[in-house]
C-alpha positions as CSV (number, residue, x, y, z in Angstrom):
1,X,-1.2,-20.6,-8.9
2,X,-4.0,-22.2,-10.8
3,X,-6.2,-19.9,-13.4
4,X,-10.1,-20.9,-12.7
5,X,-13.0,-20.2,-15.0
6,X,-16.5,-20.4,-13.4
7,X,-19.4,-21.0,-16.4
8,X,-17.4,-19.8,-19.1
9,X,-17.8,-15.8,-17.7
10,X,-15.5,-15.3,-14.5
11,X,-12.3,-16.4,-14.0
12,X,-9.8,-16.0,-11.5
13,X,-6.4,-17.1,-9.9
14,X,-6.5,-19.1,-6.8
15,X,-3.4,-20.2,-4.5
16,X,-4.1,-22.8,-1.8
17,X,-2.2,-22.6,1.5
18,X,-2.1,-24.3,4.2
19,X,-2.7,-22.4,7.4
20,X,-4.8,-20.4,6.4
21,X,-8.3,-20.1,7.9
22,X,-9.5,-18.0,6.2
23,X,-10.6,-17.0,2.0
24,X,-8.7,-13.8,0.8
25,X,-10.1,-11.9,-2.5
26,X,-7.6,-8.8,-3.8
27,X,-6.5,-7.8,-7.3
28,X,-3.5,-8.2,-9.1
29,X,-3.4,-5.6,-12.2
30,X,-7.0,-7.1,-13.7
31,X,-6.9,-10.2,-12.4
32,X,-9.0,-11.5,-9.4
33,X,-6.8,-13.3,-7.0
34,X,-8.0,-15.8,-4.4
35,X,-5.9,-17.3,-1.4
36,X,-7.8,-20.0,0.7
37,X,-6.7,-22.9,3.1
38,X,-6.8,-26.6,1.5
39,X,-9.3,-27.6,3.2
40,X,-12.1,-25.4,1.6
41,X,-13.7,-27.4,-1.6
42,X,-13.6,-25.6,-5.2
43,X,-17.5,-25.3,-5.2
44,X,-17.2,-23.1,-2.0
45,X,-14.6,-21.1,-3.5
46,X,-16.4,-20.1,-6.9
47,X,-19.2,-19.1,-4.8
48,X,-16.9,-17.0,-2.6
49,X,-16.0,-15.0,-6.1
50,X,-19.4,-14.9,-7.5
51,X,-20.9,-13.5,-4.2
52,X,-18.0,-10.7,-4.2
53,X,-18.9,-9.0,-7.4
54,X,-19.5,-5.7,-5.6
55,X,-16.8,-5.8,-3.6
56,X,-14.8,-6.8,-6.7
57,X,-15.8,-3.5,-8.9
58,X,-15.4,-1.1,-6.0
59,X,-11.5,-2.7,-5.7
60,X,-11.1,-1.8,-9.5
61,X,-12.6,1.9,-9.2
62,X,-9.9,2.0,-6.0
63,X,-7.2,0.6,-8.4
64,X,-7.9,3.7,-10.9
65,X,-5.0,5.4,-12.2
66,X,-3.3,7.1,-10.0
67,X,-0.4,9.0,-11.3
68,X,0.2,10.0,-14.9
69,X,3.9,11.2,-15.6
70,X,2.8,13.3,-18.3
71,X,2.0,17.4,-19.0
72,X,-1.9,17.2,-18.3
73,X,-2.0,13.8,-16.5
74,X,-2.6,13.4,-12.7
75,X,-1.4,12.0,-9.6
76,X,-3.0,11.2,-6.8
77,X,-1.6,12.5,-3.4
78,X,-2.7,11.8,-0.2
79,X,-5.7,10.7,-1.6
80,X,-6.2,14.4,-3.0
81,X,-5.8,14.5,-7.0
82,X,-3.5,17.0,-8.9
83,X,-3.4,18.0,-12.5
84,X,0.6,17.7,-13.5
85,X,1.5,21.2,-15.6
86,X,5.0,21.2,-17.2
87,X,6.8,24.3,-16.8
88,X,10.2,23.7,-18.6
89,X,13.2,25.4,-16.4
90,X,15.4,22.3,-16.5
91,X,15.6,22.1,-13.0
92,X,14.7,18.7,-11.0
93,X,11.9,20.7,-9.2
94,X,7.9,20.6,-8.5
95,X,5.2,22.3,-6.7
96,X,2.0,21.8,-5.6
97,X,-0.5,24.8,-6.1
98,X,-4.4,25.1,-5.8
99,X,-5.1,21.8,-8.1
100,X,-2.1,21.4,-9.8
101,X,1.6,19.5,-9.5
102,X,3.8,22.3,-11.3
103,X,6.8,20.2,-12.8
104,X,10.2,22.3,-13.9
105,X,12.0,19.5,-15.6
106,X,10.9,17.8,-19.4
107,X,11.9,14.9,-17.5
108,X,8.3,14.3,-15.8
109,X,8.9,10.7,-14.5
110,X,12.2,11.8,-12.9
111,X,11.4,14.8,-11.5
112,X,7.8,13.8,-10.1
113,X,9.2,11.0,-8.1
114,X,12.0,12.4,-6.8
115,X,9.2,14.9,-5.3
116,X,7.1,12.5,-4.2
117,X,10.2,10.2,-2.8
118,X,11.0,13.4,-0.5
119,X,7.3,14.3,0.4
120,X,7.1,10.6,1.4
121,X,9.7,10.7,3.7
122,X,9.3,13.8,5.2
123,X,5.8,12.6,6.2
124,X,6.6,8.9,7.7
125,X,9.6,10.1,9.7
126,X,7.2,12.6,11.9
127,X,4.8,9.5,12.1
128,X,8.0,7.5,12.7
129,X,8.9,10.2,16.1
130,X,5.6,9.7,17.1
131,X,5.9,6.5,18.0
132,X,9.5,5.6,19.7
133,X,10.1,2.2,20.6
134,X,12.1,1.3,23.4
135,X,14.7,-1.4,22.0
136,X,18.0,-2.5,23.1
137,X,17.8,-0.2,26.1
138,X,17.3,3.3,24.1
139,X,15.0,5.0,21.9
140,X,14.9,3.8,19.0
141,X,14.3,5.1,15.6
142,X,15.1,3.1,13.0
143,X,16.6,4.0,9.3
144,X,14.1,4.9,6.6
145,X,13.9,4.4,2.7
146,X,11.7,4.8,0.8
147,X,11.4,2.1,-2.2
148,X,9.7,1.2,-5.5
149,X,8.2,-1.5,-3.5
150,X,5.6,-3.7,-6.3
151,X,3.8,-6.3,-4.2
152,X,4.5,-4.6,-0.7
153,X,3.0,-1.3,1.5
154,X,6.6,-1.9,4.0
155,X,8.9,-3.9,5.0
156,X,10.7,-4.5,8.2
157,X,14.7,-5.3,7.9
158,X,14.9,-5.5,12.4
159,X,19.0,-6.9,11.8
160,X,19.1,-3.6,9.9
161,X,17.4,-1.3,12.3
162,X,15.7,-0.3,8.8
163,X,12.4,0.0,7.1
164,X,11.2,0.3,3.7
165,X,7.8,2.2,2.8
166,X,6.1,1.6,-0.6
167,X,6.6,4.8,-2.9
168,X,2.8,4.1,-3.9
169,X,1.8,4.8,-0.4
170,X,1.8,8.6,-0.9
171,X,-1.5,8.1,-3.2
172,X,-3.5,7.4,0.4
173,X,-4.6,9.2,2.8
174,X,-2.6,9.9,5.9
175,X,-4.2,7.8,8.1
176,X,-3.3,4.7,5.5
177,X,-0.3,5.5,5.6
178,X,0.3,5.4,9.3
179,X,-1.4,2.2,9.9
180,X,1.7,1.0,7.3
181,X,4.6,2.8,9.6
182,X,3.1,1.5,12.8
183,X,2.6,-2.1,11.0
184,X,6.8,-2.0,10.2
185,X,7.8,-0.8,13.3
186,X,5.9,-3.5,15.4
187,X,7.8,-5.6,13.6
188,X,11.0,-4.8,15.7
189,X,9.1,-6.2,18.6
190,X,7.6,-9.0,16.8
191,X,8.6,-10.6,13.8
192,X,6.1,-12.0,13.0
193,X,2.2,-11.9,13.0
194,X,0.8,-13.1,16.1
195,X,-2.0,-12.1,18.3
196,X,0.9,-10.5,20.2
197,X,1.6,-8.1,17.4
198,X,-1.6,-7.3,16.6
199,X,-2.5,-6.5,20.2
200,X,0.7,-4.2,20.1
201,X,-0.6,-2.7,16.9
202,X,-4.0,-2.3,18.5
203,X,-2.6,-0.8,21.4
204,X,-0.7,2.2,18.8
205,X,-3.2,2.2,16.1
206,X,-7.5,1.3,17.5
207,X,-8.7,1.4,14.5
208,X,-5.9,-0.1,12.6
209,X,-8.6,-2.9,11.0
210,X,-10.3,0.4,8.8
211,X,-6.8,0.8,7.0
212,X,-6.6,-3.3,6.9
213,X,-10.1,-3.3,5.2
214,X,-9.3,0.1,2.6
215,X,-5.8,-2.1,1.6
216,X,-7.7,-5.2,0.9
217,X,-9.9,-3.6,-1.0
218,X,-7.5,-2.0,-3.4
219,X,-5.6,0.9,-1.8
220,X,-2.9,0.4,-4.2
């Protein structure tokens, strides 16, 4: 990954790859990240970033802060945004009331995710039921965890019969979210990304591209 400055005011990180066809713009913390193919000169690049200013600031307002684990901070579920208010009972328990994530525990961090963990699940096995896969001759519904995933929305693990969901994915909305089950469980049918997965995809999910576009753009 090689750090780029354009006139001494923009900078960003750009990896080249090979079959690629494509330029790809996304944030990583602060920084502007690039992927394009080899064949694509420099100069066409650094217009590429310069050109995507907008696009660039409405990714960091998406990238806000989501979750404080603090009395008084937020977090962000289902793209609806609590206020977290520490009730001290010692017990590993919250609730969500009117505008506010009720925590019972001083530990804040512990307790919140552990909610969020089992809210999380709850929710992607019911999208999980809704779409069985016919595998191996049966119904099919594969193990689920859910994971302090940094870099990834799912993964697949088909010699498993397993997949992994992002803890981060219950800041989005529903519909996000689903796009990112359906995505993982394709992926027992095709490992890989091929027109044929994205037509099976397409075939669960129509509009599957909207939820393509709001990741890009800094869903998390």
């Amino acid at each position: 990954m090689e750090k780029i400055v354009i006139n001494n005011h923009l900078d960003y990180y750009l990896i080249r790859k090979q079959h690629m066809k494509r330029m790809i713009l996304r944030l990583k913390e602060e920084d502007i990240v690039v992927s394009a193919p080899n064949y694509i000169p420099i100069k066409q690049i650094n217009q590429f970033v310069e050109t995507s200013q907008d696009k660039i600031e409405q990714m960091r307002e998406k990238k806000k802060i989501k979750i404080q684990y603090q009395d008084g901070g937020i977090a962000k579920i289902l793209g609806t945004t609590y206020h977290i208010k520490l009730i001290n009972q010692n017990r590993y328990l919250c609730e969500l009331k009117d505008e506010y994530l009720y925590v019972y525990h001083s530990n804040i961090e512990k307790c919140v995710k552990k909610f969020l963990k089992l809210q999380l699940y709850d929710i992607v096995m019911v999208m999980i039921k809704k779409y069985p896969l016919t595998l191996r001759q049966h119904q099919f519904i594969p193990e689920l965890k859910i994971k302090e995933l940094k870099s990834m929305h799912g993964v697949c693990y088909y010699h498993k019969d397993c997949i992994a969901i992002s803890l981060m994915m219950i800041h989005e909305p529903l519909w996000v979210i689903e796009y990112v089950v359906v995505h993982e469980l394709v992926h027992f049918i095709h490992q890989n990304h091929s027109k044929d997965f994205y037509h099976t995809v397409k075939s669960l999910l129509p509009n599957y591209k909207d939820a393509i576009t709001y990741l890009k753009q800094g869903g998390y």
